[in-house]
N, C-alpha and C positions, 0 to 999 in steps of 0.2 A: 507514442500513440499509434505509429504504422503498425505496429506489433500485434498491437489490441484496437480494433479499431470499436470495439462495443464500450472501450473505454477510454474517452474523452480526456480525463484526467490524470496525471501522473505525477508524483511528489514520491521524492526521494529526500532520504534525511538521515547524515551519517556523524556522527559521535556529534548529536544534538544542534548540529548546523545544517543546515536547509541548503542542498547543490544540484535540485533541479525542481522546477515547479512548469510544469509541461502541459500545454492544453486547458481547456475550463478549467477555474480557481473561485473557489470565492467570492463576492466583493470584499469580504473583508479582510483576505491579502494575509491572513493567518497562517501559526507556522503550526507544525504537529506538537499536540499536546498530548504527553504521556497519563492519559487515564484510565479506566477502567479493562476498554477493551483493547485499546493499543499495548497497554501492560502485561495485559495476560497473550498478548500475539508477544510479547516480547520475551518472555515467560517460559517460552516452550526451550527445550533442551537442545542445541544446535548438532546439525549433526558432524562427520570428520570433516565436509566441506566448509564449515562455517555457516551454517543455512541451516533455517528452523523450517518446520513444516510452516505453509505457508495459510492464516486464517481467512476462509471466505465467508465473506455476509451477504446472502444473495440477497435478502427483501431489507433495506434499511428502515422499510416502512414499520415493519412490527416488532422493531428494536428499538426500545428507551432511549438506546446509548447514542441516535443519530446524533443529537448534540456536541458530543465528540467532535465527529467531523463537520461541524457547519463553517469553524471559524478559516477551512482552508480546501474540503472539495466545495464544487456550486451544493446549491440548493437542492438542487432538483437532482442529486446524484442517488441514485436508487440501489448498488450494489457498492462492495468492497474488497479489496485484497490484499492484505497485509500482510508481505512478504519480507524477513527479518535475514539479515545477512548479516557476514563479519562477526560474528557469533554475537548477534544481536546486537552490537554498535550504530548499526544499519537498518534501516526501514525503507520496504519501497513501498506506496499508497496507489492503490489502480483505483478509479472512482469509474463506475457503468454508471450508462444513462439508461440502463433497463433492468428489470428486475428478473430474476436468475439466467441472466441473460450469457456467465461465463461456462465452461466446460472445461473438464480435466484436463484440457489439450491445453487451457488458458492457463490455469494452473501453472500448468509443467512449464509454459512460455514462460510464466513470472521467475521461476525459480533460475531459468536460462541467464532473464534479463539480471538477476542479481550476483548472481557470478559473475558475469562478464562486468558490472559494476564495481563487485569487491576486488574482481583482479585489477582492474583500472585503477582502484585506488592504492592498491598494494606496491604498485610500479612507483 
């Protein structure tokens, strides 16, 4: 959350096990469910690093799919980042509490945050 501070929430989720749930969550303590649009962020083609281009959803408001994330960012979570690592083994979830509230600079942070993730776990 120091990283990103426009985003409150951080969930990380590698080969379908849940190893960091950081900052606002839920109430209802939910784990990532692989749907529609988690699927298709998962979907993209990894690159030599292990790392897929990373999917941003700035307005959760005008996307059907917020239901996706209700069961595990808060509520009131208005943007997304889904950052796919370890050639997609790996998911990391950034939740903003404002709407287009990220920049390419966030972006490029997320991709930083997921390497340095994937190499932690490689060790």
């Amino acid at each position: 959350p120091k990283a990103f501070p426009t985003t409150p929430s951080v969930f990380i989720r590698h080969k379908n096990k849940t190893i960091l749930r950081k900052g606002i969550m839920s109430e209802m303590g939910g784990e990532v469910e692989v749907l529609a649009i988690v699927q298709k962020a998962l979907a993209m083609p990894p690159d030599g690093d292990g790392l897929s281009q990373p999917t941003y959803i700035p307005d959760l408001q005008v996307l059907p799919g917020k239901v996706e994330f209700m069961k595990y960012m808060p509520a009131l979570c208005q943007a997304v980042v889904l950052q796919p690592f370890d050639n997609n083994q790996g998911l990391i979830v950034l939740g903003g509490s404002k709407r287009r509230d990220l920049t390419p600079k966030d972006l490029a942070k997320a991709r930083v945050v997921a390497q340095k993730v994937q190499s932690c776990l490689s060790e």
